[in-house]
N, C-alpha and C positions, 0 to 999 in steps of 0.2 A: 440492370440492377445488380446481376453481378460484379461489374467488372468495378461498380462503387463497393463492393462487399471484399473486393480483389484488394483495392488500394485501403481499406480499413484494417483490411487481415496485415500488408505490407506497412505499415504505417501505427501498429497497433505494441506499442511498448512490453506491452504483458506476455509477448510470443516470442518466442525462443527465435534467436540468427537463424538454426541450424533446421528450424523448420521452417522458413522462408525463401533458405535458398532455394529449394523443389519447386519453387515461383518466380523466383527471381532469372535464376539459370538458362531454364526454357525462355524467357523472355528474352535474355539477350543473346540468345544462339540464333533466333527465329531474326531478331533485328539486324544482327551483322553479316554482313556483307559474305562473308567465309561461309563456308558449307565441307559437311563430308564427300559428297559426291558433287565436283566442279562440272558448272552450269557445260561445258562441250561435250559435257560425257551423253550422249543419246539424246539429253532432255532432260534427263532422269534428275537433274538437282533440288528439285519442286517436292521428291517424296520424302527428303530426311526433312523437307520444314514442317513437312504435312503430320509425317510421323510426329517429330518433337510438337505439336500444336497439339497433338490428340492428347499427347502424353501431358502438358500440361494445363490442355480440360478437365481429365483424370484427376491430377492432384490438385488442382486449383478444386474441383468440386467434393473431393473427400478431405483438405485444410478446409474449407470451410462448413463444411458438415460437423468435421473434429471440433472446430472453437467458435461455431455459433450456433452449432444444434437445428438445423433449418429444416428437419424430415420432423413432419409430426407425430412420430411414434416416438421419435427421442425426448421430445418436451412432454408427451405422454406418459413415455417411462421413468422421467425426473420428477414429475407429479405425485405417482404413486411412490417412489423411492423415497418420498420427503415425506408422505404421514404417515402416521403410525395404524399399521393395519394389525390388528386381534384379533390370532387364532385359537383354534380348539376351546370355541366356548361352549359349554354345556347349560343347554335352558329347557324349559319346560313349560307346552302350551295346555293351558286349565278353561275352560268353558264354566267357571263360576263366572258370576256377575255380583 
């Protein structure tokens, strides 16, 4: 589900280049072939992909947090941000009938 929420965010006109690249980048460093640390060295070439994947799990889950609000305390806190809430009322309860 997300990774359709990936390609709306990538595909989605209303969002800025400059915050797409933090998705796009990580994607093509993990696909190509090149690496910072070459596959002879120990083994070790497996952890800068591992690294850059985590890193953008990270951004890929806080871009789409930003522009589709998917934690429900934030659709929560748009809710109450939108009606008009009425402080400091002064009333008075009477036991007439």
């Amino acid at each position: 589900m997300k990774i359709a929420l990936i390609f709306k965010f990538l595909f989605d006109k209303n969002i800025p280049l400059r915050e797409k690249w933090w998705i796009i980048l990580p994607i093509v460093y993990i696909l190509s072939p090149i690496d910072l640390i070459p596959f002879p060295v120990f083994g070790f070439s497996i952890i800068d992909d591992l690294v850059v994947l985590l890193f953008l799990f990270s951004m890929a889950d806080s871009k789409l947090k930003k522009y589709y609000g998917h934690e429900k305390k934030d659709s929560f806190k748009q809710d109450i941000k939108n009606k008009t809430i009425i402080e400091d009322v002064e009333y008075k309860v009477s036991d007439e009938e």
